[in-house]
C-alpha angles and dihedrals in degrees: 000000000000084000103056082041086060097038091052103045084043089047097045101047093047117081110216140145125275098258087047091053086047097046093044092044089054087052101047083049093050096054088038087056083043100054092042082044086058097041099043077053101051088049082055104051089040089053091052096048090051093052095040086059095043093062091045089058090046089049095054089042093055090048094053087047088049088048090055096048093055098042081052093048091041094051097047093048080054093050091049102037075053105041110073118244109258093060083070090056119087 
């Protein structure tokens, strides 16, 4: 925004030919393409780095899940490979 502002208050308080105005128009619109093309680039690559380091979160997450799950299912084949029999019956 701040940009075609610029171009337009800069285009329309210099006198130049008409070639000049066209030539300084198409560069004004290149590095315009070139910036939104930078910074179209850097949202990508920040997208991408959030949700590389979202999976890895959920990955750890899922390990530590899985972890506890084992250490409960471990711990209750030990109380009953410990406890007799008859305790188990109602």
């Amino acid at each position: 925004m701040g940009l075609g502002i610029g171009v337009a208050a800069a285009f329309l308080f210099t006198p130049k030919s008409g070639q000049d105005s066209r030539q300084y128009l198409r560069n004004k619109a290149d590095e315009g393409a070139d910036y939104l093309k930078k910074q179209a680039q850097q949202v990508a690559d920040s997208t991408a780095d959030v949700l590389d380091r979202a999976a890895k979160a959920v990955r750890h997450q899922k390990e530590n899940v899985e972890a506890a799950v084992d250490a409960g299912r471990n711990a209750y084949r030990e109380a009953a490979a410990a406890t007799p029999e008859s305790d188990f019956r109602l």
